[in-house]
N, C-alpha and C positions, 0 to 999 in steps of 0.2 A: 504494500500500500504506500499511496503518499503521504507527506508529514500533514498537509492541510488539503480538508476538504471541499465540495461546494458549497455556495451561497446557500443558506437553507432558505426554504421557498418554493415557488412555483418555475418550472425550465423549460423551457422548448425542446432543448438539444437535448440527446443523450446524454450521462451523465460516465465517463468511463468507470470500472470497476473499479481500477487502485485507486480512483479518488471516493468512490461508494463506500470502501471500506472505511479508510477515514472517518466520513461522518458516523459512521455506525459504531464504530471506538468510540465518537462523542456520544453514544446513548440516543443516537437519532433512531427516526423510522423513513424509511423510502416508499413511495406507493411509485410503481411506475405501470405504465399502460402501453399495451398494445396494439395499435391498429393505428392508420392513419387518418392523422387529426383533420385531413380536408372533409372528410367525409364525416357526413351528418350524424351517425350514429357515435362515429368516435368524439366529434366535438361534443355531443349530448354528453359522454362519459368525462371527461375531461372538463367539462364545468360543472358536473356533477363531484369531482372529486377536490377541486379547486374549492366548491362550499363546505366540502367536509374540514378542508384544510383552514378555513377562514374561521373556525370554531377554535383555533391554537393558535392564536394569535403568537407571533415569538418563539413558537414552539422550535425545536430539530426537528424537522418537518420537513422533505423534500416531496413534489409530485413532478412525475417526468416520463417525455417518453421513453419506453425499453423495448426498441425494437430485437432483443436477441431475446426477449424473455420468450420461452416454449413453453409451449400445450397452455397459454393463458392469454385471458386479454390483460388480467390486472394481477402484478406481483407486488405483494406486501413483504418487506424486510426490514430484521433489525438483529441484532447482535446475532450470530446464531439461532435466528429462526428466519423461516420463510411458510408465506401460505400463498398460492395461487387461486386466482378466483378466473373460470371462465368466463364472467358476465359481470357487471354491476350488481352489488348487491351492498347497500350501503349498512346493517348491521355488522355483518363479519368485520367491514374495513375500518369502523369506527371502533369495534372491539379492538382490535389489534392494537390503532394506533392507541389507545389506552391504556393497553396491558403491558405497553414496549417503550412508550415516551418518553426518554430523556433516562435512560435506565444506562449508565455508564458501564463500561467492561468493567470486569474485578481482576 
């Protein structure tokens, strides 16, 4: 990994791994999304996860796309864990980033 992570936030670009891990040392959570955002159904998801994220305010909070992520549209990450969701489904992703927020490596 690298020494410093990304901006936490909302990103357009993918985000590389060595720098994913980084933030995830800081006790971050990653949501990243699958599909492209020109289309209607992805932008639907992608604002859809952007309100989830507007609830942490300040939070280690990244949303981004992951176009290498497989068999998903939306992967959730954070220290040593991962859960893929096929669809939008806004309880799982909000459990997550709750159970994992700002929870620093030991």
């Amino acid at each position: 990994h690298v020494a410093a992570g990304a901006d936490w936030g909302i990103h357009s670009e993918p985000i590389a791994n060595e720098v994913q891990v980084a933030n995830l040392l800081e006790g971050g959570v990653i949501v990243q999304y699958n599909c492209v955002r020109a289309t209607s159904d992805c932008a639907e998801i992608v604002d859809q996860l952007i309100a989830i994220s507007e609830r942490y305010p300040d939070a280690k909070l990244i949303i981004a796309p992951g176009p290498t992520v497989a068999d998903a549209r939306i992967a959730l990450t954070a220290l040593n864990r991962l859960e893929k969701l096929r669809s939008y489904r806004e309880r799982p992703i909000v459990k997550f980033i709750e159970a994992h927020l700002n929870l620093p490596a030991k």
